[in-house]
C-alpha positions in Angstrom: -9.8 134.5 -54.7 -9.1 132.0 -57.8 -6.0 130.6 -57.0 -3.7 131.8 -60.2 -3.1 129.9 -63.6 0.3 128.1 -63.2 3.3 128.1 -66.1 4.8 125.0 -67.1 7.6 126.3 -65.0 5.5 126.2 -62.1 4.2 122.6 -62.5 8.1 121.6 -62.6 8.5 123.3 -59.5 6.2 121.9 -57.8 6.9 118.3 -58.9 10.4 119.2 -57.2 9.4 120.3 -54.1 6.6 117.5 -53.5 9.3 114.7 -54.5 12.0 116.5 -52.4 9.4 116.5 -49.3 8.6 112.7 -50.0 11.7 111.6 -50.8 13.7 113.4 -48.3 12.2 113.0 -45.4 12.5 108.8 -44.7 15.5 109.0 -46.7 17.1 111.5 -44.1 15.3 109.4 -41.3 17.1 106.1 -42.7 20.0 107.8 -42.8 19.5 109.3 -38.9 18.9 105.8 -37.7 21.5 104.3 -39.4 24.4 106.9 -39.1 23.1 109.0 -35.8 26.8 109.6 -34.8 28.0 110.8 -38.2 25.0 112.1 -40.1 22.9 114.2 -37.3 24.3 117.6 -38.6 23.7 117.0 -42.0 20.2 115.1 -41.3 19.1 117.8 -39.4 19.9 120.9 -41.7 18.3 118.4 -44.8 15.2 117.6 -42.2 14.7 121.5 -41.7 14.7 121.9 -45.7 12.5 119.4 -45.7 10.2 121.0 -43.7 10.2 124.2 -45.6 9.4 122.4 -48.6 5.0 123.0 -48.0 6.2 126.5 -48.1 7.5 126.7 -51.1 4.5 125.0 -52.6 2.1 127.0 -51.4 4.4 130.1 -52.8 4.5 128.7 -55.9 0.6 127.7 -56.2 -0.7 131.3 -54.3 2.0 132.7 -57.0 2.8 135.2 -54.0 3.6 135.4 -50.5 0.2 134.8 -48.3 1.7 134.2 -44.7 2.2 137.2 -42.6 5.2 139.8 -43.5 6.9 138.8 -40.9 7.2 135.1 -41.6 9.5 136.0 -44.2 12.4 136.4 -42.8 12.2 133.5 -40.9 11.7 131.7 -43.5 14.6 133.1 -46.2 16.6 132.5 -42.9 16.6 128.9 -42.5 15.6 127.8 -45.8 19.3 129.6 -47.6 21.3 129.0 -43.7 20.4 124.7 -44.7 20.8 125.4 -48.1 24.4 126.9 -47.8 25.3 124.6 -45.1 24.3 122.0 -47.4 27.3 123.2 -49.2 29.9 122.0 -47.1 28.3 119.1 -45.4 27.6 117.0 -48.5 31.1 117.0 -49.2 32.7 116.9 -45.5 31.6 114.1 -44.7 33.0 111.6 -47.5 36.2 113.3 -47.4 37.0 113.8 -43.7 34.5 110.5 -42.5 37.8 109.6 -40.1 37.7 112.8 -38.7 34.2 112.8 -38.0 34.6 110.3 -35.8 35.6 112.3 -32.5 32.2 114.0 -31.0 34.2 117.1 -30.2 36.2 117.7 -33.5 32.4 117.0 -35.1 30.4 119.7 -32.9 33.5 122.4 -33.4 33.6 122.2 -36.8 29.7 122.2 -37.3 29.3 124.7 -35.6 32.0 127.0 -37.1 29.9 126.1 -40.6 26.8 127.4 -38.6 28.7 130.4 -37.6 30.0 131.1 -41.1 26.3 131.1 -42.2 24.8 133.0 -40.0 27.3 135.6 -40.3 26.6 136.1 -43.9 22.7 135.8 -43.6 23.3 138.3 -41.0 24.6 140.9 -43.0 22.0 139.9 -45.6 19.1 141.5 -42.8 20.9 144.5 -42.3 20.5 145.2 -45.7 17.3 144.6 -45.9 16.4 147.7 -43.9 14.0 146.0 -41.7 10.8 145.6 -44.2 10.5 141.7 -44.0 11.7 140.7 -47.4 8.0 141.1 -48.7 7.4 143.4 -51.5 5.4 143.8 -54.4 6.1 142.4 -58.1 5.3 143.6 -61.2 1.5 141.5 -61.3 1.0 143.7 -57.8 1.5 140.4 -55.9 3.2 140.2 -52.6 6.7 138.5 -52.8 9.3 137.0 -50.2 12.7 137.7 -50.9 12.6 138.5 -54.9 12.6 142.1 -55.6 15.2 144.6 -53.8 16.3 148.1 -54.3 18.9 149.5 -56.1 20.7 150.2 -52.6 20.1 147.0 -51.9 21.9 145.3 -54.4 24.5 147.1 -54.0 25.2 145.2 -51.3 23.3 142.0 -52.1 25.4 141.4 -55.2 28.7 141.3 -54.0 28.0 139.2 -50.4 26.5 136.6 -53.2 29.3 136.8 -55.5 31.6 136.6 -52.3 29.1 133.6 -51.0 29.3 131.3 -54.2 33.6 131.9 -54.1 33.5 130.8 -50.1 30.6 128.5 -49.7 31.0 126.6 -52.7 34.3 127.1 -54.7 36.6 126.6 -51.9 34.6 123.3 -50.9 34.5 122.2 -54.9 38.7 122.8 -55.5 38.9 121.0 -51.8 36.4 117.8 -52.7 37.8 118.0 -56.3 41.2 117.6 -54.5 40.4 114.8 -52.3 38.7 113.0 -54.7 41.5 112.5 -57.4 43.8 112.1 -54.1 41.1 109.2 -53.3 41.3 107.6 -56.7 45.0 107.9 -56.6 45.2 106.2 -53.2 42.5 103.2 -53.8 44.3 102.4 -57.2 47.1 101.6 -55.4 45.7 99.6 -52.3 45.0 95.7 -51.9 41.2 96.3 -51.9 39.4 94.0 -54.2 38.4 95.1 -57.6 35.0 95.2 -56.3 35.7 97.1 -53.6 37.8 99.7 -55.8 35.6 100.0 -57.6 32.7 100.7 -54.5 34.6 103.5 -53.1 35.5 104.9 -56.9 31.8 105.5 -57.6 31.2 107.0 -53.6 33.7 109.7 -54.3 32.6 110.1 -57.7 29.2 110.4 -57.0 29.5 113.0 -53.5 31.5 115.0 -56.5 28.6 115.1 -58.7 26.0 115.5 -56.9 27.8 118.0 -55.3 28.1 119.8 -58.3 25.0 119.6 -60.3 23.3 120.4 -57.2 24.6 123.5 -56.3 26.1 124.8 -59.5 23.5 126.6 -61.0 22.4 128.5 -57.8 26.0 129.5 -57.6 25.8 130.6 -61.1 23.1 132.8 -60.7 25.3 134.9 -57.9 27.9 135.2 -59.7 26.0 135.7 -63.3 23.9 138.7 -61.0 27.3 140.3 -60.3 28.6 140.5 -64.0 24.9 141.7 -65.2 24.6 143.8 -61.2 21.0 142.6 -60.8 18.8 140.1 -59.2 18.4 137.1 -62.1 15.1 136.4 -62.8 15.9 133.2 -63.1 17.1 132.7 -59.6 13.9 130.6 -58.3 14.6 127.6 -60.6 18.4 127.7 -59.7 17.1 126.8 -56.3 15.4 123.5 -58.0 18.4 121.8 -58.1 20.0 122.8 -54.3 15.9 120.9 -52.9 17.2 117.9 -55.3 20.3 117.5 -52.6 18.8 116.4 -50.2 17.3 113.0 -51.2 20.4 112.6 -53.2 22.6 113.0 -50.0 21.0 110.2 -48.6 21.8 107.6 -51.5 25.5 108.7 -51.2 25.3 108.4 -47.3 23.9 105.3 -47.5 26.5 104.0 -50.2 29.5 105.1 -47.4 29.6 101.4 -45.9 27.6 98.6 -45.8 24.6 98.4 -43.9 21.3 95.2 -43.4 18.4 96.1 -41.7 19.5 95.0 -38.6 21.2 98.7 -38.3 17.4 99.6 -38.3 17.0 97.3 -34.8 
């Protein structure tokens, strides 16, 4: 079969999920070397992303699902469990970095994320009713984890709307509030300007990224619950939660200061 004509929204997609693959994969490796004992959990979920990444492109150039039916739940599973995780992690570090640095305060809280995620991506299956996410589209074309019943969303729609208040609000009023307590807090110190500055533009920047990043996927859930439907614009939400995580990296790596002798 001819492989399908591709939109302009296509091409863009693909751009983004061939740089994210490039990008984030020695940027999370750089980071793994360099922060092992602070960075594994969030290098691993971004490294498992990564990996999903080939998937997506073939998705997007096949303009269907080709693998087997039951690929796609594995799949949805780990690509949204990294994605939401992604959530918190991209902002707990920054904020709670002293914490962090106790092995067993690190493992309980990671995996009390993993457990929050799982529950909800749980819930998502049941749902589901057991027919692997694959269905057809309008164009008669196999899809993974696009078009549900009206049962379906009935439940679908409010775990999202419920998913975007716990997964990403909560963490955004709690980074928002750190972060203004951070600027309050360096103003104030006997750091150098320079170094005011430095740690200014690290807690500034975990914000944004943090924001831009996972806004508009957020949106989408909660714009899905007002309109009680799946937006069809859900896919290219997801754009800017890939763009994470070779961003991440760059704010990991702006945490402290580092030569390549942290490489050795």
């Amino acid at each position: 079969n001819d492989i399908p004509k591709q939109t302009p929204s296509d091409f863009v997609s693909l751009l983004v999920y061939i740089l994210t693959f490039l990008l984030g994969l020695p940027g999370n490796l750089l980071v793994l070397f360099v922060y092992i004992l602070y960075a594994l959990n969030l290098c691993v979920a971004n490294l498992a992303l990564v990996l999903w990444m080939p998937v997506k492109v073939a998705e997007t150039v096949l303009q269907g699902w080709a693998l087997p039916a039951a690929v796609c739940p594995v799949y949805s599973f780990f690509l949204f469990s990294f994605l939401v995780v992604g959530h918190y992690l991209n902002i707990a570090y920054p904020i709670t970095y002293k914490l962090y640095r106790r092995a067993h305060t690190s493992c309980l809280v990671s995996a009390i994320l993993w457990l929050l995620v799982l529950v909800h991506l749980g819930i998502a299956f049941i749902v589901e009713g057991g027919g692997h996410f694959v269905s057809l589209s309008e164009e008669n074309v196999s899809a993974c984890y696009e078009n549900f019943t009206q049962e379906q969303l009935e439940v679908l729609v409010p775990l999202r709307l419920e998913m975007a208040l716990l997964l990403f609000l909560v963490p955004l009023v709690l980074s928002a509030f750190c972060t203004l307590r951070c600027l309050v807090l360096v103003r104030h110190s006997a750091l150098p300007s320079d170094g005011k500055r430095r740690v200014l533009a690290i807690a500034l920047s975990t914000l944004v990224v943090f924001v831009v990043c996972y806004g508009p996927y957020n949106v989408s859930h909660v714009v899905g619950f007002v309109l009680d439907t799946n937006v069809e614009w859900r896919s290219e939400a997801m754009l800017s939660c890939s763009c994470s995580v070779f961003l991440e990296p760059v704010v990991m790596l702006m945490l402290s200061p580092w030569t390549p002798r942290d490489l050795l």
